[in-house]
C-alpha positions in Angstrom: 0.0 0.0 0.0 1.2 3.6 -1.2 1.6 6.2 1.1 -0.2 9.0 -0.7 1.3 11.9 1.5 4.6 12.7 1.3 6.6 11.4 4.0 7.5 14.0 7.0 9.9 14.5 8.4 12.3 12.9 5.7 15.3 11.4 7.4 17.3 11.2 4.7 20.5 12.2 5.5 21.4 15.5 4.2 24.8 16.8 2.9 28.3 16.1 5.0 29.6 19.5 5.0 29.5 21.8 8.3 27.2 24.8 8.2 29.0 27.7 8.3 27.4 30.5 9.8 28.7 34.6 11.9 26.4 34.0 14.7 26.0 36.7 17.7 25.8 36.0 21.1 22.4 36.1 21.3 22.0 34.3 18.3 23.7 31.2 20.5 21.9 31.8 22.9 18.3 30.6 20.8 20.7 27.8 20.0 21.1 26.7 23.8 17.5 27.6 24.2 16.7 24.7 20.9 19.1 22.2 22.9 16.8 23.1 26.2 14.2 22.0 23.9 16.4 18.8 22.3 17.4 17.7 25.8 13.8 18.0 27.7 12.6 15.6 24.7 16.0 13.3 24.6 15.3 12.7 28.4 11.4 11.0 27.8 11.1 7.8 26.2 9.1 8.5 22.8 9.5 11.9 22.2 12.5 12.3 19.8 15.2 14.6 20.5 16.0 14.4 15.9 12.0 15.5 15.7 12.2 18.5 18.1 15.8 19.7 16.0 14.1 19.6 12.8 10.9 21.7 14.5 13.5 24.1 15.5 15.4 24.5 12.4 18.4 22.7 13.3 18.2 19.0 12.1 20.2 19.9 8.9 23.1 21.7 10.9 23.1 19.0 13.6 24.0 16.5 11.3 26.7 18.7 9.0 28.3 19.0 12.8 28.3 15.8 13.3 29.9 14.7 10.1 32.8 17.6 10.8 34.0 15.1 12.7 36.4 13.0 10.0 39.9 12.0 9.3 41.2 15.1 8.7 39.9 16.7 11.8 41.1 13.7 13.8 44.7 13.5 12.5 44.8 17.6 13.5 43.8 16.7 16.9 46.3 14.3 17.0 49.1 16.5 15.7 48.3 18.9 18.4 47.3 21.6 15.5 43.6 22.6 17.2 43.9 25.8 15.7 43.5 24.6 12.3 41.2 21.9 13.3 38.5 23.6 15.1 38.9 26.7 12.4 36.6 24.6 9.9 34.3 22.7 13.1 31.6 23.9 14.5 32.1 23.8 18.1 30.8 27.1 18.8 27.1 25.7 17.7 27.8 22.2 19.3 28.7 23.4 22.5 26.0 25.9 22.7 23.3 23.2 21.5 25.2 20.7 24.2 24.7 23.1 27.0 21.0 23.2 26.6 20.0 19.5 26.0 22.7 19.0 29.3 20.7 21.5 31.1 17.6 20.2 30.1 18.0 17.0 31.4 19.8 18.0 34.5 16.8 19.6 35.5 13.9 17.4 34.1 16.2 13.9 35.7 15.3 14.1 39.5 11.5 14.5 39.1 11.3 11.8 36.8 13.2 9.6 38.6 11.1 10.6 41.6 7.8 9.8 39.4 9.2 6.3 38.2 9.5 5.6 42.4 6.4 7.1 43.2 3.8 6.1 40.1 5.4 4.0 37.8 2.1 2.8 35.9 1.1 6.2 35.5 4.6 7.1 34.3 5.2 3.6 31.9 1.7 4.6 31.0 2.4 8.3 29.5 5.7 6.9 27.9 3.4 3.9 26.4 1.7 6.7 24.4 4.4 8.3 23.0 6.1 5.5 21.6 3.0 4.3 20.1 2.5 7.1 18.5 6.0 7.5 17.4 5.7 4.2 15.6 3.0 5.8 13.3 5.0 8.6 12.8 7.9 6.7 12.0 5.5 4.5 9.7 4.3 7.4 7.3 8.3 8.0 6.5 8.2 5.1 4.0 7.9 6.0 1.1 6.5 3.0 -1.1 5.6 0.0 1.2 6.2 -3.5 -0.9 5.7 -6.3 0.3 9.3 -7.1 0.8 9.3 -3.8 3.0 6.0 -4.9 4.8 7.8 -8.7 5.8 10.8 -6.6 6.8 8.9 -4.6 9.0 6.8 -7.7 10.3 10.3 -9.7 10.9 11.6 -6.2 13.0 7.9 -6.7 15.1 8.3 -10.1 15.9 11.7 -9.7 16.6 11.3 -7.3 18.9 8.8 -8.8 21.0 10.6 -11.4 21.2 13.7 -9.5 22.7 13.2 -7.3 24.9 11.1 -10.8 26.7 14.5 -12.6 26.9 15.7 -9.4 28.3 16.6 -9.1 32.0 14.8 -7.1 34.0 18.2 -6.1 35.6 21.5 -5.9 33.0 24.6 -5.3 34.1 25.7 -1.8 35.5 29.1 -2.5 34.5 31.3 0.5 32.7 31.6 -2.0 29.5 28.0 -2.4 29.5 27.3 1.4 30.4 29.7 2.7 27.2 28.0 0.6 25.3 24.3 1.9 25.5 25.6 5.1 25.8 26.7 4.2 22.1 23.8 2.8 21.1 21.0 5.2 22.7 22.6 8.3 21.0 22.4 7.2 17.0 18.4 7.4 17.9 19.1 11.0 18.8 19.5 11.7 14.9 16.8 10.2 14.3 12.9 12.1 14.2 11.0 9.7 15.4 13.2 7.6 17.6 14.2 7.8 21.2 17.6 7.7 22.6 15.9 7.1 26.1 13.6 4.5 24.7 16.7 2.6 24.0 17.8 2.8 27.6 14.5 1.6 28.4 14.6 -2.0 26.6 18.7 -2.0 27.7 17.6 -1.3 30.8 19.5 1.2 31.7 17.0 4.2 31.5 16.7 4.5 35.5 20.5 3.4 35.9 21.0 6.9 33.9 18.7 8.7 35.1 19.9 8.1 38.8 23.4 9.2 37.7 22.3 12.1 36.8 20.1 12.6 39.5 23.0 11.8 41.7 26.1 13.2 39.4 27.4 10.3 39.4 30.2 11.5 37.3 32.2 8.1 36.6 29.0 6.6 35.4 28.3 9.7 33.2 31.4 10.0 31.8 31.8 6.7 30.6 28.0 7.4 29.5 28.8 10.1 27.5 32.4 8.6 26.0 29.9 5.8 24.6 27.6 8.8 23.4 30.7 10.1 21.5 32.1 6.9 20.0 28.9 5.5 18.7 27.6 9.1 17.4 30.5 9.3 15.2 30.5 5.6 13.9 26.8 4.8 13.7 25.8 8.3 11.8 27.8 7.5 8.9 26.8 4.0 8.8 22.9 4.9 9.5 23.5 7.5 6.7 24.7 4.9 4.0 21.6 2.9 4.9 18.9 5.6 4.4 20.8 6.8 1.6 20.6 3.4 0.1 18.3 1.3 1.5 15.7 4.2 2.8 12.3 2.1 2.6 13.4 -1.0 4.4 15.7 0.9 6.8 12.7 2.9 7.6 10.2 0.3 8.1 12.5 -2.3 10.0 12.7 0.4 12.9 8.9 1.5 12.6 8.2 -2.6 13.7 11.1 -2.1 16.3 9.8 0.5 18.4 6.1 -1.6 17.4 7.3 -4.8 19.1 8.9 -3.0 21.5 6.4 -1.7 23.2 5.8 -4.8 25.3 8.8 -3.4 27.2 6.7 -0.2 28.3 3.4 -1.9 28.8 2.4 0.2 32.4 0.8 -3.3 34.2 3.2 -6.0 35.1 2.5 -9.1 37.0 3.0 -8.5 41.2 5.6 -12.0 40.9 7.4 -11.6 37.5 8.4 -7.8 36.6 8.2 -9.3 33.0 4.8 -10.5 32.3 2.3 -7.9 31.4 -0.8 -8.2 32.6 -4.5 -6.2 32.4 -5.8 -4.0 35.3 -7.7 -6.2 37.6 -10.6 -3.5 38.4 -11.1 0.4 36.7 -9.8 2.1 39.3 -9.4 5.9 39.1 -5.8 5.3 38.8 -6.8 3.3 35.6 -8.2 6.1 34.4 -5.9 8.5 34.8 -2.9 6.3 32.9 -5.0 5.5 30.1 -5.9 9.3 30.2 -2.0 9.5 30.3 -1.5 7.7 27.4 -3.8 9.3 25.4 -1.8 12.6 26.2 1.1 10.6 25.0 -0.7 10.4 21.7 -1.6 13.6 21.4 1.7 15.1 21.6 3.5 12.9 19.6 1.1 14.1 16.7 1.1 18.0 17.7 4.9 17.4 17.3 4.4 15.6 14.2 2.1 18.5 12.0 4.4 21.1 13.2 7.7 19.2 12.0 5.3 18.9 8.5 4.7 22.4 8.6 8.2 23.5 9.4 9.4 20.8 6.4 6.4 22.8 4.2 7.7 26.3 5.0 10.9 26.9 3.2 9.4 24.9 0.4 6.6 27.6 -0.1 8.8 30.5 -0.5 
């Protein structure tokens, strides 16, 4: 079946080279105040940190920023010539964008770590709803679905549910095992549509950050963020080739991801094993209020969604 709108936003990756562009200081200010913005959606599973940049005018740049970083840079780090390295890299908008999503997530960390002690269905619940409707979102970015694409995307569903089931409810909070979702979690960040915190979520490591944080834990976070760093670099060129190449079933493989995935976030587990999901016994007010909470979820995903189309829409009008 054809999608007959155009898909929104397109994450098709746009061209390697750096923005260059005389900002003033108040004109890096707005981009701290974007990263603010960037960081308070990086730090909820569902809402993606890629989709907010490309509301804010920013996706485009983000990505030119992180492709700066390349062999040549590298080798001028290493030759100790950081004069002529940083004079083509955008650092100035990288560590302005930096400071607000740090900020962001600084601030919105302790409440919802308190929230996931306090109410955790409520919480799971709200978070349920805005991966769902990421997954549509996601969904409408494929261009022509064939039925190659369509098994694809059933294979990633099943796969998926199947997964995160085997998954432990505890991993290991080990500094390998921390650098490596740190790796992984961030090349969702690129992405509109996907969650870097959702991924901590099914590598259980979502609260484990979050506490960190919370705690400035700054050994955990450090080896965090030298994961963050590492797989940013690697994974964008790599995730580049593929929706460069391979769009469609790139595309639709992580649409039935986040789909089967979603057993993970199910708000109702069983009282003996963490794992199982289970139904509300009774409709209890606090029933209503998490499926109310979900719904919310929804909602926002989609009011982020038409104003990313009507950002994508705007330059195209003039």
């Amino acid at each position: 079946m054809d999608q007959a709108q155009a898909p929104s936003p397109s994450v098709s990756a746009p061209a390697a080279q750096p923005a260059t562009r005389n900002r003033s200081l108040i004109d890096y200010f707005w981009v701290t105040a974007r990263g603010l913005c960037m960081g308070a959606a990086d730090v909820v599973p569902g809402v993606s940190g890629g989709t907010m940049a490309f509301i804010l005018g920013i996706y485009d740049e983000l990505i030119s920023a992180i492709h700066a970083v390349n062999i040549r840079f590298v080798r001028r780090l290493i030759g100790l010539r950081w004069r002529e390295a940083f004079a083509e890299f955008p650092w100035r908008f990288l560590l302005a964008l930096g400071m607000g999503i740090g900020l962001a997530i600084v601030i919105l960390s302790r409440p919802l770590s308190h929230a996931l002690q306090t109410s955790p269905s409520l919480v799971w619940a709200f978070f349920f709803g805005l991966v769902l409707a990421s997954v549509l979102v996601v969904r409408k970015r494929v261009r022509r679905w064939t039925p190659a694409t369509i098994a694809l995307g059933l294979v990633a569903v099943v796969g998926a549910y199947i997964l995160v089931g085997l998954t432990p409810t505890e991993t290991p909070n080990d500094a390998w095992f921390i650098f490596i979702s740190g790796a992984i979690a961030i090349c969702a960040m690129i992405l509109p549509g996907i969650s870097g915190s959702f991924i901590l979520v099914l590598l259980g490591k979502y609260q484990h950050i979050l506490g960190a944080v919370t705690r400035l834990d700054v050994a955990t976070l450090a080896i965090f963020v030298a994961g963050c760093a590492v797989g940013i670099i690697a994974f964008a060129r790599v995730l580049r080739w593929l929706l460069r190449h391979h769009h469609d079933p790139t595309v639709a493989a992580l649409a039935g991801f986040m789909l089967g995935s979603l057993r993970k976030v199910w708000p109702w587990k069983d009282a003996v094993d963490a794992q199982a999901n289970v139904l509300p016994g009774a409709f209890t007010p606090e029933v209503a209020l998490a499926l109310g909470l979900m719904v919310v979820g929804v909602a926002l995903v989609i009011a982020i969604d038409r104003l990313a189309e009507r950002a994508q829409a705007a330059p195209a009008a003039h």
